[in-house]
CHARMM internal coordinates of N, CA and C (Angstrom, degrees):
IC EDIT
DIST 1 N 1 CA 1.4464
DIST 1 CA 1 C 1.5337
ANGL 1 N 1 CA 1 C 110.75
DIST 1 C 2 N 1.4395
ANGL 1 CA 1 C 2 N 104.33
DIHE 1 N 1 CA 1 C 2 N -50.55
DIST 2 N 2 CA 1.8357
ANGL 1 C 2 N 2 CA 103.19
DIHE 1 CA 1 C 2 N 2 CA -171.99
DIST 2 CA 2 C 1.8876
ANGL 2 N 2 CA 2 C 97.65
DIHE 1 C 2 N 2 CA 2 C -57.45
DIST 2 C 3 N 1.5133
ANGL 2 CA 2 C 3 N 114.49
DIHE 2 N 2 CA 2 C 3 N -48.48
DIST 3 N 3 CA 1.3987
ANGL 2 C 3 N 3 CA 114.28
DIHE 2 CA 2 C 3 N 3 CA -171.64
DIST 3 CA 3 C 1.3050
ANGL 3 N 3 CA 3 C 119.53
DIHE 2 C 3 N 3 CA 3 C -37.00
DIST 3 C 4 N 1.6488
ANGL 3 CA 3 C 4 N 111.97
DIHE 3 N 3 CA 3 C 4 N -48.03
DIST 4 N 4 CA 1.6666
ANGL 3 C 4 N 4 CA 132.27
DIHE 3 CA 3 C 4 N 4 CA -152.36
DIST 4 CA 4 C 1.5952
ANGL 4 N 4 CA 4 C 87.00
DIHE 3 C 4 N 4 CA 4 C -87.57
DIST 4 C 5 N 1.2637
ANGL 4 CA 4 C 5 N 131.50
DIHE 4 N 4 CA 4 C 5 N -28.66
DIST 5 N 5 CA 1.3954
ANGL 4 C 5 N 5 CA 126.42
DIHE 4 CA 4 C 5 N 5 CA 155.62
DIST 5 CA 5 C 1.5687
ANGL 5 N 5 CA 5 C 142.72
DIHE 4 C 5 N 5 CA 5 C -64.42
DIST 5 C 6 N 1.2031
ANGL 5 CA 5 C 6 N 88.93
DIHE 5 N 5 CA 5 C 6 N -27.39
DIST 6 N 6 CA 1.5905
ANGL 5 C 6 N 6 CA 114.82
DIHE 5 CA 5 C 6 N 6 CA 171.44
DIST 6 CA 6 C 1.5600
ANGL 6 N 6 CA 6 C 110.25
DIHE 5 C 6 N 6 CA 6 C -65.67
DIST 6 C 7 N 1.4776
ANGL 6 CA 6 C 7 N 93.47
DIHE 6 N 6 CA 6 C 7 N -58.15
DIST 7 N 7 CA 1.5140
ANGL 6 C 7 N 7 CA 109.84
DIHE 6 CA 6 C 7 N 7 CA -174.62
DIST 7 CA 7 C 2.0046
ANGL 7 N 7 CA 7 C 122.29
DIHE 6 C 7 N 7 CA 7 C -56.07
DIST 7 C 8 N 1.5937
ANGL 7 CA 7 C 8 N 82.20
DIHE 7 N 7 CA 7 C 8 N -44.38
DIST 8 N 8 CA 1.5993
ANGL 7 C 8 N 8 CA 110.07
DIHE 7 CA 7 C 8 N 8 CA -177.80
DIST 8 CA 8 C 1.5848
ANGL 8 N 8 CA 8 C 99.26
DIHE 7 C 8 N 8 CA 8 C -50.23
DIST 8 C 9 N 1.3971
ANGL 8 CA 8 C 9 N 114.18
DIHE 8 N 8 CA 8 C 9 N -65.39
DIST 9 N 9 CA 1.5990
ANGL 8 C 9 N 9 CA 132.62
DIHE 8 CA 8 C 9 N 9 CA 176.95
DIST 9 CA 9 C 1.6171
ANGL 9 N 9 CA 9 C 109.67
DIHE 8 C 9 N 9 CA 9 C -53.33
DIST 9 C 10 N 1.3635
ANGL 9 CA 9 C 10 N 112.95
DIHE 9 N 9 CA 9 C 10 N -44.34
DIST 10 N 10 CA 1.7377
ANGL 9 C 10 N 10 CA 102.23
DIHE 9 CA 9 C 10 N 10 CA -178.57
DIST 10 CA 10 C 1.6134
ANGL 10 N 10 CA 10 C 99.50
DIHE 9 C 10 N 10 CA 10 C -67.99
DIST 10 C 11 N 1.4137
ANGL 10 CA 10 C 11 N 123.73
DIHE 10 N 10 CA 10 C 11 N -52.94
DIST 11 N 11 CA 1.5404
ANGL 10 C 11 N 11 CA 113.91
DIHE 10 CA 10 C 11 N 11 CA -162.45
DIST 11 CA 11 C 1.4231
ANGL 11 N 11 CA 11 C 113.36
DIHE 10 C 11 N 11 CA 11 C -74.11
DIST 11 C 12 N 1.5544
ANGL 11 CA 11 C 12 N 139.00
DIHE 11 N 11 CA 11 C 12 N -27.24
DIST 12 N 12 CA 0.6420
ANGL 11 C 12 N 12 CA 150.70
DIHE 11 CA 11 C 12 N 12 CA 176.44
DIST 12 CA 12 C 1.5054
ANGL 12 N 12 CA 12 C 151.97
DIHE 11 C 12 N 12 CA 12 C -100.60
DIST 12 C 13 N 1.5037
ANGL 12 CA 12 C 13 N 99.05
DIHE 12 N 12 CA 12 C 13 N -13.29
DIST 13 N 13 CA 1.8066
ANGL 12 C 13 N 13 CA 132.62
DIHE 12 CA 12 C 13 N 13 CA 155.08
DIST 13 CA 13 C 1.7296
ANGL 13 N 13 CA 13 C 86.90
DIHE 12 C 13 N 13 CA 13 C 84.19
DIST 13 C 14 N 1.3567
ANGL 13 CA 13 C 14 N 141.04
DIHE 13 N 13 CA 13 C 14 N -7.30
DIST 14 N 14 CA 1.5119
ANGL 13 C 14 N 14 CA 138.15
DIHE 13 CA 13 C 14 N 14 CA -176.11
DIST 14 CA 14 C 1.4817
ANGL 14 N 14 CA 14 C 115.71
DIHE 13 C 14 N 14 CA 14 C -114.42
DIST 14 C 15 N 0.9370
ANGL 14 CA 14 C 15 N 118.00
DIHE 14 N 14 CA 14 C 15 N 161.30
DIST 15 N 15 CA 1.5981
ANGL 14 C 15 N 15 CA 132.53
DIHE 14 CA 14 C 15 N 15 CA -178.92
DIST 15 CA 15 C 1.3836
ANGL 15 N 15 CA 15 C 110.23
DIHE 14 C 15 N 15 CA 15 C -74.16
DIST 15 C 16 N 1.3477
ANGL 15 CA 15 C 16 N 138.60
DIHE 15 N 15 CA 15 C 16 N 174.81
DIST 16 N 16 CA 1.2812
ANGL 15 C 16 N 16 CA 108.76
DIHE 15 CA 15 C 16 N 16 CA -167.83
DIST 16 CA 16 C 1.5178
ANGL 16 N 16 CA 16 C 100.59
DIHE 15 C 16 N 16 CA 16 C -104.16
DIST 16 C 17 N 1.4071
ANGL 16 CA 16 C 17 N 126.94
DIHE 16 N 16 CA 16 C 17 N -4.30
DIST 17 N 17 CA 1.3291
ANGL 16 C 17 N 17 CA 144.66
DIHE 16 CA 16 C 17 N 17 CA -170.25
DIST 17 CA 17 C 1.7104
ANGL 17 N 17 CA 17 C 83.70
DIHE 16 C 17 N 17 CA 17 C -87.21
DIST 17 C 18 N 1.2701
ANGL 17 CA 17 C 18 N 145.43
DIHE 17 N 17 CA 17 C 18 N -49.04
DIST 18 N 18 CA 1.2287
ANGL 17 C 18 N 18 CA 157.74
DIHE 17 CA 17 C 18 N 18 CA -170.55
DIST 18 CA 18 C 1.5795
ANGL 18 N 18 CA 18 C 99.28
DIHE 17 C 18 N 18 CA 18 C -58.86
DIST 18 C 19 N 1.4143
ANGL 18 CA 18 C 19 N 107.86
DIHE 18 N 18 CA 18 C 19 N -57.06
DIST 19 N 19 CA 1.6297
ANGL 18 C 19 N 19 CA 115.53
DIHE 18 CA 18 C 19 N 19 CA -151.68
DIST 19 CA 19 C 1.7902
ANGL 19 N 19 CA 19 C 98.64
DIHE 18 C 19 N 19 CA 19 C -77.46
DIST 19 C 20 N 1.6717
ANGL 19 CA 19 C 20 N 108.25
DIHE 19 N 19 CA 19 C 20 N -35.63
DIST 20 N 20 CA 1.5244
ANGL 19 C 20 N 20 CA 109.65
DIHE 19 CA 19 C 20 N 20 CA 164.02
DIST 20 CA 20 C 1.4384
ANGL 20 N 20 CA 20 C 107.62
DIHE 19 C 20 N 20 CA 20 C -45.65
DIST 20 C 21 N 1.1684
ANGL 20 CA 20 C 21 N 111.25
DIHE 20 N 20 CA 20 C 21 N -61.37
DIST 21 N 21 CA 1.6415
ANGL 20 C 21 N 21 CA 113.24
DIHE 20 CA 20 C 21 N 21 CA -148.15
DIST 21 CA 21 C 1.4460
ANGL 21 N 21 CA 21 C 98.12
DIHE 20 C 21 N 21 CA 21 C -71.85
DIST 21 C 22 N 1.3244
ANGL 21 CA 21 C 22 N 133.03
DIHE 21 N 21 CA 21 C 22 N -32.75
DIST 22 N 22 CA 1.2953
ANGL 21 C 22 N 22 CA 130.51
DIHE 21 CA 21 C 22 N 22 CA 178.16
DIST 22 CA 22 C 1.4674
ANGL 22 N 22 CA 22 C 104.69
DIHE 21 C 22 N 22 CA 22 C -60.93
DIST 22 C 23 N 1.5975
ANGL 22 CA 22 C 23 N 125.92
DIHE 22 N 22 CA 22 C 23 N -58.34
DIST 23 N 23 CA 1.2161
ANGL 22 C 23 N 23 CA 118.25
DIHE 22 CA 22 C 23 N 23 CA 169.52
DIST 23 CA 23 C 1.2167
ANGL 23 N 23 CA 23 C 132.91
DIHE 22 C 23 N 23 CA 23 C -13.99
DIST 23 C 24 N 1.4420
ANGL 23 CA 23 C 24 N 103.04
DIHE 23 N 23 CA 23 C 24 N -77.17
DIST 24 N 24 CA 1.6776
ANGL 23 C 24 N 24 CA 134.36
DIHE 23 CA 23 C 24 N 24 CA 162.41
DIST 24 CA 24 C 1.7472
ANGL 24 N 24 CA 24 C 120.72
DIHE 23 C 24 N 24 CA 24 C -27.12
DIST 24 C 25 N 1.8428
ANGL 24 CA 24 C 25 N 103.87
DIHE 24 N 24 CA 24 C 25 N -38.53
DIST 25 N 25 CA 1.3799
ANGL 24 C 25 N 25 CA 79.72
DIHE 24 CA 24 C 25 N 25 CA -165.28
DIST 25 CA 25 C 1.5097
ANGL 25 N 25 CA 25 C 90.60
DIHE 24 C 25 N 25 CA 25 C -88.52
DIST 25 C 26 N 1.5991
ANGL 25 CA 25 C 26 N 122.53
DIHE 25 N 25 CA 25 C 26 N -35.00
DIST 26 N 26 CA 1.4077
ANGL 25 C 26 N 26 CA 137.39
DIHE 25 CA 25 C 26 N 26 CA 171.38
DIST 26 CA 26 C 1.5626
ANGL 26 N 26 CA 26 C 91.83
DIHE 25 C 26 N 26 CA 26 C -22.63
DIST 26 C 27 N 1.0220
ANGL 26 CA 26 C 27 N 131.42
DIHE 26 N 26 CA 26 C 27 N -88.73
DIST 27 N 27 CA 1.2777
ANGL 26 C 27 N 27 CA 135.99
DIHE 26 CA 26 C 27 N 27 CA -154.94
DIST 27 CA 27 C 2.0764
ANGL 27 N 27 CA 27 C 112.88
DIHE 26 C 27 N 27 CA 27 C -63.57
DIST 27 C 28 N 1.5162
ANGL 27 CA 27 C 28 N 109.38
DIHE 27 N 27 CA 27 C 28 N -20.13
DIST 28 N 28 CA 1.0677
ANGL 27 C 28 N 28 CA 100.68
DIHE 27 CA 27 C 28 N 28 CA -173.36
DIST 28 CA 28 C 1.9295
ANGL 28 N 28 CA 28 C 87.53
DIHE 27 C 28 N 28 CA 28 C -82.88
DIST 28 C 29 N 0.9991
ANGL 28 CA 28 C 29 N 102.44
DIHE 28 N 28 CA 28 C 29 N -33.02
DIST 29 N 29 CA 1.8621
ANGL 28 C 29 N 29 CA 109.46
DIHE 28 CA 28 C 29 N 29 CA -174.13
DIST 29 CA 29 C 1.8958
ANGL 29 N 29 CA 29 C 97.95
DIHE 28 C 29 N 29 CA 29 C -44.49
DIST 29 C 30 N 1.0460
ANGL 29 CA 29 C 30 N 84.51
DIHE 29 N 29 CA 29 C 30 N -51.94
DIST 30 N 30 CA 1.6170
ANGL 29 C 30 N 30 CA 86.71
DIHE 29 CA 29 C 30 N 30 CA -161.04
DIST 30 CA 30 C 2.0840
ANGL 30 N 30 CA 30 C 108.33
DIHE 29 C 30 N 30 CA 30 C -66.73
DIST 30 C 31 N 1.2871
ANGL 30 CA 30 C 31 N 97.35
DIHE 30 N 30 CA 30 C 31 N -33.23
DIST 31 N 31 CA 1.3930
ANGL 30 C 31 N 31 CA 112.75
DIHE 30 CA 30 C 31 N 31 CA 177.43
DIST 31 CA 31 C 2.0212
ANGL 31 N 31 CA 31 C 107.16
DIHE 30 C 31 N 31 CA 31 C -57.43
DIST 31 C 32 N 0.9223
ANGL 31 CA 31 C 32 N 90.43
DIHE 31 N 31 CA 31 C 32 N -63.91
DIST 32 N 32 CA 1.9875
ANGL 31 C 32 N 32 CA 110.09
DIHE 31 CA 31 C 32 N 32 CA 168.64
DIST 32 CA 32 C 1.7763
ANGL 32 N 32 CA 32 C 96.55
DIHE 31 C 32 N 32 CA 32 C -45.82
DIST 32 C 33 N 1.0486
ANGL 32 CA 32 C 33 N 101.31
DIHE 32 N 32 CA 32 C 33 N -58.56
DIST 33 N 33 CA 1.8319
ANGL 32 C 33 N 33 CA 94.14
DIHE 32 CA 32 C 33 N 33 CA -161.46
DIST 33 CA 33 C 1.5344
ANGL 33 N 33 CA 33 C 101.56
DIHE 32 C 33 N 33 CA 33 C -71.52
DIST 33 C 34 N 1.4331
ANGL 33 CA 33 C 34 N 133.18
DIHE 33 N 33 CA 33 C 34 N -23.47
DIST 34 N 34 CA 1.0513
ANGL 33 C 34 N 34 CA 137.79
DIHE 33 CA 33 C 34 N 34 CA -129.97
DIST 34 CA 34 C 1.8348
ANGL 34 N 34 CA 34 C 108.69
DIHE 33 C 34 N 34 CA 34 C -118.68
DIST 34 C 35 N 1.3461
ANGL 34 CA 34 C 35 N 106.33
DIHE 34 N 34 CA 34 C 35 N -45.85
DIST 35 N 35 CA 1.0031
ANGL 34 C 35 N 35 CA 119.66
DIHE 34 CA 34 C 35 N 35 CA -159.33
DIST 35 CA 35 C 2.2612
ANGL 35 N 35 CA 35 C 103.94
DIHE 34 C 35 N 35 CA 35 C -121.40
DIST 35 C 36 N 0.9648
ANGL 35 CA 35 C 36 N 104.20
DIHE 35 N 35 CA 35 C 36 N -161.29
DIST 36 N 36 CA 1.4933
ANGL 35 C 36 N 36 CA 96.61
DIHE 35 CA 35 C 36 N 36 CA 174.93
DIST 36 CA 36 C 1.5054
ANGL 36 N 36 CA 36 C 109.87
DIHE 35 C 36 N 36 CA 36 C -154.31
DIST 36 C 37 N 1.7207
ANGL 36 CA 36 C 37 N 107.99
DIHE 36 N 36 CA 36 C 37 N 47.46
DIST 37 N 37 CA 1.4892
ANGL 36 C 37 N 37 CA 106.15
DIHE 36 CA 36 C 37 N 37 CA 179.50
DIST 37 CA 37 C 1.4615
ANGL 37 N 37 CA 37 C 102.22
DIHE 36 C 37 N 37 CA 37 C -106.19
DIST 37 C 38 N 1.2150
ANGL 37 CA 37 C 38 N 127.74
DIHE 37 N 37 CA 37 C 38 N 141.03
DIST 38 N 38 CA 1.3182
ANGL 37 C 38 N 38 CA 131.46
DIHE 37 CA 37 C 38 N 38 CA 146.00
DIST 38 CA 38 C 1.6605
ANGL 38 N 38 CA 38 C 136.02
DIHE 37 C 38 N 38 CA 38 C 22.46
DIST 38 C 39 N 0.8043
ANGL 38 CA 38 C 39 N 119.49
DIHE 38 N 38 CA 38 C 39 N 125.75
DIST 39 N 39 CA 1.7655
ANGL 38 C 39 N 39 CA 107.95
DIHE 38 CA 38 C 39 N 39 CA 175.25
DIST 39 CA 39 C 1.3401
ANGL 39 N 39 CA 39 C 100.38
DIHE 38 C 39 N 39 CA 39 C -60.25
DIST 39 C 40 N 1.5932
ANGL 39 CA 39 C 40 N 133.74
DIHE 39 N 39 CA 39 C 40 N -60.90
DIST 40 N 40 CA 1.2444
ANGL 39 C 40 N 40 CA 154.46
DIHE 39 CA 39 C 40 N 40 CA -125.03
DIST 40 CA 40 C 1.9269
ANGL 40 N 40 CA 40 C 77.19
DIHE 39 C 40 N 40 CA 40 C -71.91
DIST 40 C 41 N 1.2147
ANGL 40 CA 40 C 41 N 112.38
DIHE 40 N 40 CA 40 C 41 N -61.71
DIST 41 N 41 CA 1.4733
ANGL 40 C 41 N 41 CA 137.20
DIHE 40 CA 40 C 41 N 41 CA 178.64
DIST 41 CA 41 C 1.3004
ANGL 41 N 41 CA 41 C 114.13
DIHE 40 C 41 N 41 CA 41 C -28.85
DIST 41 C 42 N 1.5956
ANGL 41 CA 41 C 42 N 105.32
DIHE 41 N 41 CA 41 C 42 N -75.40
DIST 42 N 42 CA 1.5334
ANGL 41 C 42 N 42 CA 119.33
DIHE 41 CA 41 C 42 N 42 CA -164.70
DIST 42 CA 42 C 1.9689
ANGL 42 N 42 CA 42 C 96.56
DIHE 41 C 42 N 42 CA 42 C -71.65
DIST 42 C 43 N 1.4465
ANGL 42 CA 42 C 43 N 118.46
DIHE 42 N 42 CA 42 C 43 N -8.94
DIST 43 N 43 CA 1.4492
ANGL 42 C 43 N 43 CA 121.83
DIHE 42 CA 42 C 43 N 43 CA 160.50
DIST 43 CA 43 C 1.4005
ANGL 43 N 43 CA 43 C 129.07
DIHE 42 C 43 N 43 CA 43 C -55.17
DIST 43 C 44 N 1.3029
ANGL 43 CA 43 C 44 N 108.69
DIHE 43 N 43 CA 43 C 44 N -51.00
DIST 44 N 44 CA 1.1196
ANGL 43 C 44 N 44 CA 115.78
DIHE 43 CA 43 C 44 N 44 CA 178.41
DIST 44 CA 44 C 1.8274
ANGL 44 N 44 CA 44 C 124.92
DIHE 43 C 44 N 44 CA 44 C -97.69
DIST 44 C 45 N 1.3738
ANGL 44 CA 44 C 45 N 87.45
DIHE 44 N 44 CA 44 C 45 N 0.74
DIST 45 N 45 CA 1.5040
ANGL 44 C 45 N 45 CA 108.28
DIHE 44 CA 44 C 45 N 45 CA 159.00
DIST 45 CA 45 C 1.5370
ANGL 45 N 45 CA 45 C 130.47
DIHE 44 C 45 N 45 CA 45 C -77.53
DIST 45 C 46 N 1.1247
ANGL 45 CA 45 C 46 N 92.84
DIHE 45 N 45 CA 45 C 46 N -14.80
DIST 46 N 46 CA 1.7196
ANGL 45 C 46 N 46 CA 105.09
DIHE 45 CA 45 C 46 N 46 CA -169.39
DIST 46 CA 46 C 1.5751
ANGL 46 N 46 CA 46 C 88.69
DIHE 45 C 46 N 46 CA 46 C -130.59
DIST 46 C 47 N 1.3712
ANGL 46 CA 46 C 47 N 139.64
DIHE 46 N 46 CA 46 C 47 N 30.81
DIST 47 N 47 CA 1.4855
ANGL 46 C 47 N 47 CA 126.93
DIHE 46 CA 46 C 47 N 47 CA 147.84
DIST 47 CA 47 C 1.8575
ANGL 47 N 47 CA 47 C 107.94
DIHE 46 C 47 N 47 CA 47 C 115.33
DIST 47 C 48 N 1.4012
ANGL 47 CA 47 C 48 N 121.41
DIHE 47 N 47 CA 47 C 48 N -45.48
DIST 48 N 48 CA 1.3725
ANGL 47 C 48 N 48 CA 139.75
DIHE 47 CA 47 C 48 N 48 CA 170.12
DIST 48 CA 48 C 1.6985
ANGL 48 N 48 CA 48 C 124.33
DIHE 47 C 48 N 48 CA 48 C -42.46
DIST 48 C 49 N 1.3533
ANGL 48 CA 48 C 49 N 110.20
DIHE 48 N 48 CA 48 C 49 N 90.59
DIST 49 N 49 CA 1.3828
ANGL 48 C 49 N 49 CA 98.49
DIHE 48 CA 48 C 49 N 49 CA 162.07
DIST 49 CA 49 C 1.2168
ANGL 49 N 49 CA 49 C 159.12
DIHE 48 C 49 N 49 CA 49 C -77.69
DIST 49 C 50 N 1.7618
ANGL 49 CA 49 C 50 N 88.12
DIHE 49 N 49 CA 49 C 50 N -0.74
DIST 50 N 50 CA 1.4764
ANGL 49 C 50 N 50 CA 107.68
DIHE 49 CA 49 C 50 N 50 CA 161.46
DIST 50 CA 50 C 1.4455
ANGL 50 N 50 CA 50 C 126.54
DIHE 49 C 50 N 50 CA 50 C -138.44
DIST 50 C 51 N 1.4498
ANGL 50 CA 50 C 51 N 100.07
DIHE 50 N 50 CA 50 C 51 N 117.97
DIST 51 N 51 CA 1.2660
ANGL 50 C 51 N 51 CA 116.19
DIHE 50 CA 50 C 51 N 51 CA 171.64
DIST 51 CA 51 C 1.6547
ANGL 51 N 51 CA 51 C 118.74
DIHE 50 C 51 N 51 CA 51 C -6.08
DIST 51 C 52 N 1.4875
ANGL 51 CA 51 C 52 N 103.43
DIHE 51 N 51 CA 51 C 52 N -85.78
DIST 52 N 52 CA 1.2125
ANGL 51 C 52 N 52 CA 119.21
DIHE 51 CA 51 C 52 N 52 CA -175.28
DIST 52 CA 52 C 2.0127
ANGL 52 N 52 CA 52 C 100.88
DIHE 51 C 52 N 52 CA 52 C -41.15
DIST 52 C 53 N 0.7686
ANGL 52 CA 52 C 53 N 116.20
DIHE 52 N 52 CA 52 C 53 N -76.45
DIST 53 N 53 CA 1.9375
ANGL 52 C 53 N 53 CA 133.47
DIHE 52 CA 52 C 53 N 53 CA 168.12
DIST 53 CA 53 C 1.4681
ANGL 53 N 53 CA 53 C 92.70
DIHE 52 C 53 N 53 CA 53 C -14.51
DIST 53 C 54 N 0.8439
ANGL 53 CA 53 C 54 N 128.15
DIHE 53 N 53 CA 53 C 54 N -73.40
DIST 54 N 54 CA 1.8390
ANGL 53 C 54 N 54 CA 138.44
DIHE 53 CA 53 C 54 N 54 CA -158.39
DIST 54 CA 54 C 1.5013
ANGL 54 N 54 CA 54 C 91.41
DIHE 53 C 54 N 54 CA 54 C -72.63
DIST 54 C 55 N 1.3068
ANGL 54 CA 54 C 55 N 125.74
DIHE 54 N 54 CA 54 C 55 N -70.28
DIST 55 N 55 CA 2.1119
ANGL 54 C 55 N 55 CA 105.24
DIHE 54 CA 54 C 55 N 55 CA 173.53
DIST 55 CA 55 C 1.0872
ANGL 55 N 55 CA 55 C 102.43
DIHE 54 C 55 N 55 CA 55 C -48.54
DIST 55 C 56 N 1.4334
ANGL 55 CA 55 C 56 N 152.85
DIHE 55 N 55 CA 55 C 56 N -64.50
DIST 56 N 56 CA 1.3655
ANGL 55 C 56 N 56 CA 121.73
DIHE 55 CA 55 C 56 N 56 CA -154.95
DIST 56 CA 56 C 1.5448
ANGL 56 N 56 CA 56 C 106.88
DIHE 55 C 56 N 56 CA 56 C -62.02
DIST 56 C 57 N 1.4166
ANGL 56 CA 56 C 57 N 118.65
DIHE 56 N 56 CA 56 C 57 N -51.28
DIST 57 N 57 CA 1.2445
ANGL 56 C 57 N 57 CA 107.78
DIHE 56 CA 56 C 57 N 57 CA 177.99
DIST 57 CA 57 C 1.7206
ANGL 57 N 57 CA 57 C 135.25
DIHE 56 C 57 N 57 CA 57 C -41.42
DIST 57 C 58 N 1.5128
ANGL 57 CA 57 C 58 N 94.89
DIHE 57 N 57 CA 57 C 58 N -44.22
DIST 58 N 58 CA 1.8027
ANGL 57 C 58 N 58 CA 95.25
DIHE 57 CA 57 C 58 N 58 CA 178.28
DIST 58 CA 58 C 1.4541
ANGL 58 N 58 CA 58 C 112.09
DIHE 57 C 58 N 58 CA 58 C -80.69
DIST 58 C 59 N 1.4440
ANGL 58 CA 58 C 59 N 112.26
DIHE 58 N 58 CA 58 C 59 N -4.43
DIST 59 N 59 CA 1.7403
ANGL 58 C 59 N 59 CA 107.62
DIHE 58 CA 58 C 59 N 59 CA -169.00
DIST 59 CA 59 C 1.9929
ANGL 59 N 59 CA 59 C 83.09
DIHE 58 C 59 N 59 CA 59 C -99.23
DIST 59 C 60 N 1.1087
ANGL 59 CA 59 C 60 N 107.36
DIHE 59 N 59 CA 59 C 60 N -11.53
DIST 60 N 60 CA 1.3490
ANGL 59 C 60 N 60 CA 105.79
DIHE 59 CA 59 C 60 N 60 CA -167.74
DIST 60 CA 60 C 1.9918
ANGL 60 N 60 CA 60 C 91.81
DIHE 59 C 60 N 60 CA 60 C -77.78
DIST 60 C 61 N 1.7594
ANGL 60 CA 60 C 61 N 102.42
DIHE 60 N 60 CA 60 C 61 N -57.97
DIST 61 N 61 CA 1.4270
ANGL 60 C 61 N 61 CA 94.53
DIHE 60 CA 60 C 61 N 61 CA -175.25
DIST 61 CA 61 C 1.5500
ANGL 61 N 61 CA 61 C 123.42
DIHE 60 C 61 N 61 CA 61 C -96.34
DIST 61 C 62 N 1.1632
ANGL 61 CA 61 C 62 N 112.64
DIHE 61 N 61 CA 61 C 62 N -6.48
DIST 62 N 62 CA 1.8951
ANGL 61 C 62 N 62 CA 104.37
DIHE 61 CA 61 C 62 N 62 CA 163.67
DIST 62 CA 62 C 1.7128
ANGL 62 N 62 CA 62 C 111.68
DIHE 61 C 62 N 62 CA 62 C -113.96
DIST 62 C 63 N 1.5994
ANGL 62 CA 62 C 63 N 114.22
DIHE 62 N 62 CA 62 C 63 N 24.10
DIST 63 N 63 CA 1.5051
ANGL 62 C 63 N 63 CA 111.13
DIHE 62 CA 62 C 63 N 63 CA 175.11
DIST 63 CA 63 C 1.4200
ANGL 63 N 63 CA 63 C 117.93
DIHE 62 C 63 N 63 CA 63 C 70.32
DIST 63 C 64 N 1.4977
ANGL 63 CA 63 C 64 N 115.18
DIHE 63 N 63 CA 63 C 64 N -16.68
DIST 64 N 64 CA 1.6970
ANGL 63 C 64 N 64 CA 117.14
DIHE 63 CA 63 C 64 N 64 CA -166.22
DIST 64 CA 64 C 1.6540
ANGL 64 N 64 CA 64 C 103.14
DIHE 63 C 64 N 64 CA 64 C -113.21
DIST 64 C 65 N 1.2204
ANGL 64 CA 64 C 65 N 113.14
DIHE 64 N 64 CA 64 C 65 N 161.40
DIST 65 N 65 CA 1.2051
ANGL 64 C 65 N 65 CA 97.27
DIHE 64 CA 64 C 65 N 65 CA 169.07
DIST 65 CA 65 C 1.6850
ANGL 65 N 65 CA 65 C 113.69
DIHE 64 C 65 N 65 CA 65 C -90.66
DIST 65 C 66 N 1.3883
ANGL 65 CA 65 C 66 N 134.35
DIHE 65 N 65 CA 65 C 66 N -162.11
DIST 66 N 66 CA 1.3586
ANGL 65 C 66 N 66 CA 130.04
DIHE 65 CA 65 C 66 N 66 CA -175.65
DIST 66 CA 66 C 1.2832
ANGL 66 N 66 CA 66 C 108.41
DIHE 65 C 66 N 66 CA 66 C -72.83
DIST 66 C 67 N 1.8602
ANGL 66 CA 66 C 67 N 98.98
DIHE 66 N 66 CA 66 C 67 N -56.62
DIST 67 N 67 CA 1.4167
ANGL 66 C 67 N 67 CA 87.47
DIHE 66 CA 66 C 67 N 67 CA 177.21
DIST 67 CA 67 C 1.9175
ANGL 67 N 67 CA 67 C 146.25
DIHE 66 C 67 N 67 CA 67 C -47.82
DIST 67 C 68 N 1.3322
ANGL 67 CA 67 C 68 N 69.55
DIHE 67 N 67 CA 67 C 68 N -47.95
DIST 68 N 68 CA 1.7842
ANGL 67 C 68 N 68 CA 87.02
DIHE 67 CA 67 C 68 N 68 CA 166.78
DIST 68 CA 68 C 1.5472
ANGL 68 N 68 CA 68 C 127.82
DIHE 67 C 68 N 68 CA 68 C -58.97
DIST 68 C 69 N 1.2416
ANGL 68 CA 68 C 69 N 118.19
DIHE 68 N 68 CA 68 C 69 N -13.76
DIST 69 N 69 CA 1.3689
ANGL 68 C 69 N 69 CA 107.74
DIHE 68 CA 68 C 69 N 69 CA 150.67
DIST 69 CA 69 C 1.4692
ANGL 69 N 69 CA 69 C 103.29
DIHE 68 C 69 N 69 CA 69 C -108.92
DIST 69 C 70 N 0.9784
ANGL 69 CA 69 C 70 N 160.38
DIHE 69 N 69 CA 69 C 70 N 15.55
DIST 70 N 70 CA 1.3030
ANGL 69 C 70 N 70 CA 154.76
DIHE 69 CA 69 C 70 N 70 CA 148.73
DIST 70 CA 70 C 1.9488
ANGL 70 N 70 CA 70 C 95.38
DIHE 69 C 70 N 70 CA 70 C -46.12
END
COOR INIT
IC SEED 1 N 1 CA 1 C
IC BUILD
């Protein structure tokens, strides 16, 4: 476990709890720009069971809120 953490952090400069969550919003970003479902939607598509939780988070990591790049 410590290794696959070690490793995660050398190749990738993030934690692996970090490198998820970056995933997540990456992919909810692309879902919003991409598609035309719901925030509430593309939330629980990308792992989030609460609404409210998932906007703070993406306004937390792309500055915008969901809607606003929708």
């Amino acid at each position: 476990r410590s290794n696959l953490y070690r490793k995660i952090i050398s190749l990738t400069t993030f934690s692996p709890a970090e490198l998820i969550r970056n995933i997540r919003m990456q992919h909810a970003a692309h879902l919003l720009k991409t598609t035309g479902i719901r925030v509430n939607e593309v939330a629980l598509e990308v792992g989030y069971d609460s609404a409210a939780k998932f906007r703070q988070a993406f306004k937390k990591h792309h500055g915008v809120l969901p809607s606003e790049m929708a």
